[in-house]
N, C-alpha and C positions, 0 to 999 in steps of 0.2 A: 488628294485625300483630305477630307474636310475633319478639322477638331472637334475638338466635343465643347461644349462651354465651357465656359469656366463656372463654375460652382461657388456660390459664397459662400465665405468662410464664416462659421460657428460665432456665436457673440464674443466669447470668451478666450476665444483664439489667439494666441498661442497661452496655455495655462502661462499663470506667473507663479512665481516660487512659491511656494510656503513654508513660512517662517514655523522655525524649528519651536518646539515646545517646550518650556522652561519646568522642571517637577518643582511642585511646591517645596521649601524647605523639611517637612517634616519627610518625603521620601529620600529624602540623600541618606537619611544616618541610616534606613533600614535594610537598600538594596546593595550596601556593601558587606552587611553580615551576612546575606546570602547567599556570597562564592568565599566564604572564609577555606572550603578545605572541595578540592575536588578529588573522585576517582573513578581511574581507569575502569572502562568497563570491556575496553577490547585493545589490543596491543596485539604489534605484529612480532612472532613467534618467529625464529630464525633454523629452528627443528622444524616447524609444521609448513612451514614459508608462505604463511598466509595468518590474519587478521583473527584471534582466536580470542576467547573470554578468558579474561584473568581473575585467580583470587589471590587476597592482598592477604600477605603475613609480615605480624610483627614482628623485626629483627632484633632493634636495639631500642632500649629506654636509656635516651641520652637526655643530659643537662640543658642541650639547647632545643632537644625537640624528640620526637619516634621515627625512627628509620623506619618503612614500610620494603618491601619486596613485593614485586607482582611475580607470579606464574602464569603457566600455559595452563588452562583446565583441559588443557588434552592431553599433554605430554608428559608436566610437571617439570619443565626446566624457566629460568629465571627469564622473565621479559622487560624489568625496568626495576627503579626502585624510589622513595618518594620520602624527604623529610620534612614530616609534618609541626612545625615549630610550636616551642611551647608557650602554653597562654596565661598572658601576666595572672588569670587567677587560681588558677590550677596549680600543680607541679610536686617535685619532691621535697618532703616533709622535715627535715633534721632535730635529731632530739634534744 
């Protein structure tokens, strides 16, 4: 059984790395404000025993932050709960 040729290889053969991309300084300060707060949009339900959409309720207005609670939008029993810390400019007021 006879081989085939060999075939030459591409100019550029085998790629070489490429160097990772550096963001200019003005993108650091911004793309950190943009995961400051997440939320759930699907949580697994332990009644439904599958992956169901939550709505978030406020529990508690505390000193250090807002307690959240998730629900099941199907069932209405508790799937998680999230405290969202408080921000140096905001907060409660004293007289």
């Amino acid at each position: 059984m006879q081989r085939p040729p060999n075939k030459p290889s591409p100019p550029n053969w085998p790629p070489r790395a490429v160097p990772l991309r550096t963001p200019p300084a003005h993108e650091g300060r911004h793309s950190t404000d943009q995961y400051d707060s997440f939320n759930a949009s699907l949580l697994y339900c332990g009644n439904c025993r599958k992956a169901t959409p939550t709505r978030q309720r406020l529990l508690l207005v505390l000193p250090t932050g807002n307690l959240y609670e998730y629900l099941c939008a199907q069932c209405g029993s508790s799937t998680g709960s999230k405290t969202e810390k408080a921000s140096a400019e905001g907060g409660l007021l004293t007289p």
